[in-house]
C-alpha positions, -999 to +999 in steps of 0.1 A: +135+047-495+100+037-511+099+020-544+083+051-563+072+048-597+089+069-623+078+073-656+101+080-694+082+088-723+056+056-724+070+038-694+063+037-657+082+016-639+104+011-608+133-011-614+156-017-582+188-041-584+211-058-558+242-062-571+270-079-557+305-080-567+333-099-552+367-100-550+390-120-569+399-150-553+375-143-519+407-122-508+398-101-478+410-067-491+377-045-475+397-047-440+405-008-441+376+019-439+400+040-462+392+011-488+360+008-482+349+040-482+369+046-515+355+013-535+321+031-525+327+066-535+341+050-566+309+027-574+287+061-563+301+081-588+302+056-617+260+048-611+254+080-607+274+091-641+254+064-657+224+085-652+211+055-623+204+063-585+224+049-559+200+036-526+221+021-504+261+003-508+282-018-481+313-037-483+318-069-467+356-078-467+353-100-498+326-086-518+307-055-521+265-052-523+249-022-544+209-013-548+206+008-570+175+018-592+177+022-627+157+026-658+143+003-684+167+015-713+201+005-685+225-021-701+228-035-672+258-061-683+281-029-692+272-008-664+284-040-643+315-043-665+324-003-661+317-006-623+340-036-618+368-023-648+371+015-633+370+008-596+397-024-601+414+007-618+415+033-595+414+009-558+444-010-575+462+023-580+455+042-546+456+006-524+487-006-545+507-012-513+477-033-494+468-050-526+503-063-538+505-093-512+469-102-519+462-099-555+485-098-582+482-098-619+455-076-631+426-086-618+403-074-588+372-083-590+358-123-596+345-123-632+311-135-621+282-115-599+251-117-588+223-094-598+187-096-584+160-072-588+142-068-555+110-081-556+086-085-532+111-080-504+107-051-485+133-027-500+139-014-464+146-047-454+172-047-482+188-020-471+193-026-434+211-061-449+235-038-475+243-012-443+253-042-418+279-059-441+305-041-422+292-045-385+309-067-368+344-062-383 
């Protein structure tokens, strides 16, 4: 994926995040591709409803890594906070089983995260980082 420029009214820009979100308490809960695969359906659908563009998303065990591009108008704080609130949501009531001995209470996600916009680093090189999260498991 190239860093394109895209333009809004009198803006060009190209604006590309790394997110990353992890779970409460460092708890290894990504162990399952069923989970996986859900928390990143999940995040898809939620960046893409926010009118942003997902470019690549992995989950480690712990913690999950998003680049995504986005516009200059994004909140990015409460896209962050409906990302992390829906998809504790939804993964806490499909995974309830798989969940119950490692989280409790209602929390799933840390309350902190780290957000970086790209950069200078090669974006491809960002993404073959993101995609290898899981390799090795």
């Amino acid at each position: 994926m190239n860093k394109e420029l895209e333009s809004s009214g009198n803006a060009v820009f190209s604006l590309m995040y790394h997110l990353i979100i992890v779970v409460k308490y460092r708890k290894d809960v990504f162990v399952s591709d069923a989970m996986a695969g859900k928390c990143k359906d999940i995040i898809t659908r939620l960046v893409q409803e926010d009118g942003e563009e997902v470019a690549s998303i992995e989950c480690g065990t712990d913690h999950v890594h998003i680049l995504f591009k986005a516009n200059p108008s994004t909140s990015l704080p409460k896209l962050v906070n409906v990302i992390k609130g829906c998809s504790s949501r939804l993964l806490r009531k499909e995974f309830s089983e798989e969940l119950k001995n490692k989280l409790w209470g209602d929390s799933f996600w840390s309350p902190s995260y780290y957000l970086a916009t790209s950069g200078n680093v090669s974006l491809d090189t960002l993404i073959k980082y993101v995609e290898n999260q899981r390799k090795g498991l």
